[in-house]
Legacy VTK file of the C-alpha trace (Angstrom):
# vtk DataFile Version 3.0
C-alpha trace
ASCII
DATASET POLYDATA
POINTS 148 float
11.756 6.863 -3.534
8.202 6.042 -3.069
6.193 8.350 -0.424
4.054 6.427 2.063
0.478 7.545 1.784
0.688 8.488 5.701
1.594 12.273 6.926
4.456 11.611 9.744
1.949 12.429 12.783
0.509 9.526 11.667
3.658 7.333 11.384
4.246 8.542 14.498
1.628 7.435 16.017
1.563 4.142 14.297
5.127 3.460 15.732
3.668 4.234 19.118
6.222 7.291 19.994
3.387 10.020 20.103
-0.432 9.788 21.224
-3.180 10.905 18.604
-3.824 13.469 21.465
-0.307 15.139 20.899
-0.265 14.940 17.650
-3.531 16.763 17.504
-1.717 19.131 19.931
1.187 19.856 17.518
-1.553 20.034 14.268
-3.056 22.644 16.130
0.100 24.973 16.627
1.040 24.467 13.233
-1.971 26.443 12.387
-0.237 29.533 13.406
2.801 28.946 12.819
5.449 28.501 9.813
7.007 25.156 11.001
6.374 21.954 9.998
5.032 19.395 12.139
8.223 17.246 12.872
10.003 20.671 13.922
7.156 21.354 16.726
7.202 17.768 17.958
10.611 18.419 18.609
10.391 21.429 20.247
7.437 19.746 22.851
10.383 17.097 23.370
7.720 14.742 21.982
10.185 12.875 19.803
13.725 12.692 19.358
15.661 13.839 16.524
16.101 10.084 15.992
12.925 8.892 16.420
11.879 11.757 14.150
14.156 10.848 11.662
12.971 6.746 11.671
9.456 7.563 11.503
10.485 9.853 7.685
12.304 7.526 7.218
9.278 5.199 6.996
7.160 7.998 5.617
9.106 8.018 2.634
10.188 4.185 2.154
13.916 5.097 2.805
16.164 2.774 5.063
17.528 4.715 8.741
21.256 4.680 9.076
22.316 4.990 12.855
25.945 6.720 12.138
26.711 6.082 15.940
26.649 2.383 15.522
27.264 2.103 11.643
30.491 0.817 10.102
31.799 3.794 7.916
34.222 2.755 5.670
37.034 4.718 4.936
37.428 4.132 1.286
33.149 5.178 0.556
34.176 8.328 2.276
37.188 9.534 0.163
34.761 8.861 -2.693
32.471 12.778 -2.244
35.051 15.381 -1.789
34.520 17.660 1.643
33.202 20.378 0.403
30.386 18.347 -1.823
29.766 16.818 1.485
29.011 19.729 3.284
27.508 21.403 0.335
24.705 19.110 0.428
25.037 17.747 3.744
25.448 14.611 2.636
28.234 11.872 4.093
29.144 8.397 2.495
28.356 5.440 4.492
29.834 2.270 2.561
30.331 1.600 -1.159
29.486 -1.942 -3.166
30.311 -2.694 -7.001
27.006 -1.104 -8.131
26.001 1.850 -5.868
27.083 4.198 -3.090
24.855 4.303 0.267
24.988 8.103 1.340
23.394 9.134 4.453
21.159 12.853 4.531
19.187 14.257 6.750
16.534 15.652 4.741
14.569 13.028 2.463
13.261 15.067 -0.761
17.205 16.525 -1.422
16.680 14.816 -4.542
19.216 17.740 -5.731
21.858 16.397 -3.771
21.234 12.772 -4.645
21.578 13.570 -8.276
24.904 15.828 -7.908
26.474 13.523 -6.323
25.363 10.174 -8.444
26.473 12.511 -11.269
29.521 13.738 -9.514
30.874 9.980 -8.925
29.483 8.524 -12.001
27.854 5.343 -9.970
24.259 5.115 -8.640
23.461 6.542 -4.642
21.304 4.483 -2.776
20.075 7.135 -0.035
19.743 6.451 3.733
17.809 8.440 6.285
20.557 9.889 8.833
20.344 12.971 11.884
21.638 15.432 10.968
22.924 16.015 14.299
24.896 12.384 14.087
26.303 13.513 10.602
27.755 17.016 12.153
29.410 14.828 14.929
30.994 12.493 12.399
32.058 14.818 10.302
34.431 16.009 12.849
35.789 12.582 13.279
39.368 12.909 12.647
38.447 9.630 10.008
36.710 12.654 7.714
39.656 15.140 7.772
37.051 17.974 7.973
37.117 20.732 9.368
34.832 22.960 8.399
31.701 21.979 9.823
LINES 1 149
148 0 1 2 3 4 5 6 7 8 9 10 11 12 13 14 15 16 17 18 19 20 21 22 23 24 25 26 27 28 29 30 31 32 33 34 35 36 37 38 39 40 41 42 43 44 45 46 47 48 49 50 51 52 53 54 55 56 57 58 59 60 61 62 63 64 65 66 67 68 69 70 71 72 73 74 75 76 77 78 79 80 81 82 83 84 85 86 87 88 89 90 91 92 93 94 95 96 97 98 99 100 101 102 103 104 105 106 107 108 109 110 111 112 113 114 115 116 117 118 119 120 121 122 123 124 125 126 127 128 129 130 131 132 133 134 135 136 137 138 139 140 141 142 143 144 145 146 147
């Protein structure tokens, strides 16, 4: 994963979903408090989870997965077990002959990424999901789970 040299108020801004003068509005409550930037854009209703989520993914040279619109396939998700799944909040998205796409929320889980490339013993190409979209799916009667 290579890390775009831009900080995500800036991608932000690039993309044209928040002015420079609310980003500087954000910067300046982070000052004082222990969130991190995306978090307070959210909570201005600034951005969206999923335009938050596009513009990291950008920040961080990852593809965005829309899970609403994306075709799961059944056989990628039988591949992490449940719990490994919620574990690391992590969710399969398709499978080809030399890697696994797995969708996460949060892009520097390099932990998880590893686990479960080790766990399945084939290379994980990661995807930028909400995490909001993954809770919904994972109640999909398609996941049988039922813990989250």
């Amino acid at each position: 994963m290579l890390v775009n040299s831009k900080k995500i108020g800036d991608v932000l801004v690039e993309m044209g979903a928040i002015t420079e003068d609310q980003k500087q509005h954000a910067i300046s409550l982070q000052k004082t408090s222990q969130q991190n930037l995306g978090q307070i854009l959210l909570e201005l209703n600034y951005v969206t989870e999923k335009t938050l989520t596009r513009a990291l993914a950008k920040e961080h040279n990852l593809p965005f997965e829309d899970l609403a619109t994306a075709h799961i396939e059944k056989t990628a998700i039988d591949r992490i077990p449940e719990e490994q799944c919620v574990r690391y909040t992590v969710m399969t998205v398709r499978e080809t002959a030399d890697h696994l796409v797995v969708a996460l929320a949060d892009p520097l889980n390099l932990i998880a990424l590893d686990n479960v490339q080790m766990f399945i013993g084939k290379k994980v190409k990661p995807v930028l999901a909400t995490e909001n979209e993954g809770d919904v799916l994972m109640v999909n009667p398609l996941f049988d789970i039922t813990g989250k």
